[in-house]
VODOLUM-561062 format. One line per field, with one value per residue (C-alpha): residue number from 1; x negated, y, z. Coordinates in steps of 0.1 Angstrom, whole numbers, padded with zeros to 4 digits. Example, Ala and Ser with C-alpha at 12.3 -4.5 7.8 and 13.67 -1.06 7.14 Angstrom:
BEGIN
nr: [1;2] .
east: [-0123;-0137] .
north: [-0045;-0011] .
up: [0078;0071] .
// end
This chain:
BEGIN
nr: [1;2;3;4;5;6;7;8;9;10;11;12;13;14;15;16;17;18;19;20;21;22;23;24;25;26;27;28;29;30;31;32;33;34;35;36;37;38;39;40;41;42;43;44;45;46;47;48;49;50;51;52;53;54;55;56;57;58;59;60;61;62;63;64;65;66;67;68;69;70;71;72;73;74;75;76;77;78;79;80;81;82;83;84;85;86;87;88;89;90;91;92;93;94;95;96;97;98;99;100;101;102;103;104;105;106;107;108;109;110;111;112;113;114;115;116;117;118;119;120;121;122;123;124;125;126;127;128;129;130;131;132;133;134;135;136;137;138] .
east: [-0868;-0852;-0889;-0908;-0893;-0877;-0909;-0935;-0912;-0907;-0948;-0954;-0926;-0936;-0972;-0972;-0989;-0953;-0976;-1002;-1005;-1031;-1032;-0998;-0977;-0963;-0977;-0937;-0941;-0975;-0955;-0918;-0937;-0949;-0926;-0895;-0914;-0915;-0884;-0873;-0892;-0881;-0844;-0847;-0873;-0861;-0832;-0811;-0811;-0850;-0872;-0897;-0930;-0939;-0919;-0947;-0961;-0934;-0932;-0967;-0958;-0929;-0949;-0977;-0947;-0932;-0964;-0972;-0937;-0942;-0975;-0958;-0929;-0950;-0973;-0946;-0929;-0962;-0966;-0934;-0942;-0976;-0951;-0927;-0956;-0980;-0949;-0941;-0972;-0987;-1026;-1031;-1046;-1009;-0999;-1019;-1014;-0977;-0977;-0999;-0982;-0949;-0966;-0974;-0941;-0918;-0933;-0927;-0890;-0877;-0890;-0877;-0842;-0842;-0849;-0821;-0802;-0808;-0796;-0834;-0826;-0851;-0875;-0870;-0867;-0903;-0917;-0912;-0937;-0960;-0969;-0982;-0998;-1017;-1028;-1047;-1063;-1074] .
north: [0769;0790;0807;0778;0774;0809;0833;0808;0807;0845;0855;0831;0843;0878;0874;0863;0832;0810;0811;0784;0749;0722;0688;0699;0705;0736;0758;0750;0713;0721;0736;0718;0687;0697;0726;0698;0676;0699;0714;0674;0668;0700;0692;0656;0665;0696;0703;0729;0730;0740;0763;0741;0739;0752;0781;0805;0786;0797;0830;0842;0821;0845;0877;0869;0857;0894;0914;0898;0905;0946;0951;0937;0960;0989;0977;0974;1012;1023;1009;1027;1060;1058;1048;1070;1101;1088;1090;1124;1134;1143;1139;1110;1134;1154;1115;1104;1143;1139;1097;1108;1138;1110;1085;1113;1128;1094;1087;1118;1122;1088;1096;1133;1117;1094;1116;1139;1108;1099;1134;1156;1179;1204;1178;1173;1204;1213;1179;1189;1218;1204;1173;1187;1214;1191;1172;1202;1213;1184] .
up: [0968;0938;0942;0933;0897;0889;0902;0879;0848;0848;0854;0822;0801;0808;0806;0776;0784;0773;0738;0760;0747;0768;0749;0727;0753;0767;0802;0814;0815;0835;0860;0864;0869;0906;0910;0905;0925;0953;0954;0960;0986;0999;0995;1011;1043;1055;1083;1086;1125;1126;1102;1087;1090;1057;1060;1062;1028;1012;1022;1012;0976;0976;0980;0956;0929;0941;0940;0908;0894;0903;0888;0849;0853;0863;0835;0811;0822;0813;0781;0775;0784;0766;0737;0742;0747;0712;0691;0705;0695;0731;0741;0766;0786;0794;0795;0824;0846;0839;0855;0880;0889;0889;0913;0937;0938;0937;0973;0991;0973;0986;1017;1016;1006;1036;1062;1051;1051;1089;1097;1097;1069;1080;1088;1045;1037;1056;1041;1007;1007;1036;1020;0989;1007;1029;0999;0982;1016;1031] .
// end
């Protein structure tokens, strides 16, 4: 239920949309009116002995609310870097290789990380030169 009124609030806060008026009144009102509403109904109709049937509803809201949530943050560490790389006086050329060269990498080292983890260091260890390796042959 906290996803019904937190996950909204925060993608219009940080979307900038918490500028939006319609008629004078604020995008927030627009949506505590039915997210209040159905958080009550929630409360009042559901049992904790059974899942309810509208489980699954709230599930995929909860994924979109989480999807949407990642793409501003990524957005927003972007912004930063671009930021962060103009005021050094880079090109947005070295910009973009060095992110890209990031969101290839970030992958394979969590992945590298766990594996040593679960007790396959030379499974890692292998990992860390194959998978780039496969990537400029094939």
């Amino acid at each position: 239920m906290f996803t019904i009124l937190s996950g909204p609030f925060f993608i219009i806060t940080v979307s900038r949309m918490i500028t939006w008026k319609f008629f004078g009144v604020s995008i927030y009102v627009y949506w505590l009116i039915p997210a209040i509403v159905v958080i009550v109904l929630v409360y009042f109709f559901s049992r904790t002995d059974t899942p309810p049937v509208y489980h699954i509803g709230f599930a995929c809201f909860s994924v979109i609310v989480s999807l949407i949530l990642v793409r501003i943050v990524a957005l927003e560490v972007l912004y930063v870097i671009y930021t962060v790389g103009t005021a050094s006086q880079m090109s947005p050329t070295l910009i973009n290789v060095t992110l890209q060269a990031w969101e290839g990498g970030i992958g394979s080292l969590i992945a590298n990380v766990i594996l040593a983890y679960r007790g396959y260091p030379r499974m890692s260890f292998a990992a860390c030169y194959g998978g780039p390796l496969f990537s400029i042959l094939f």
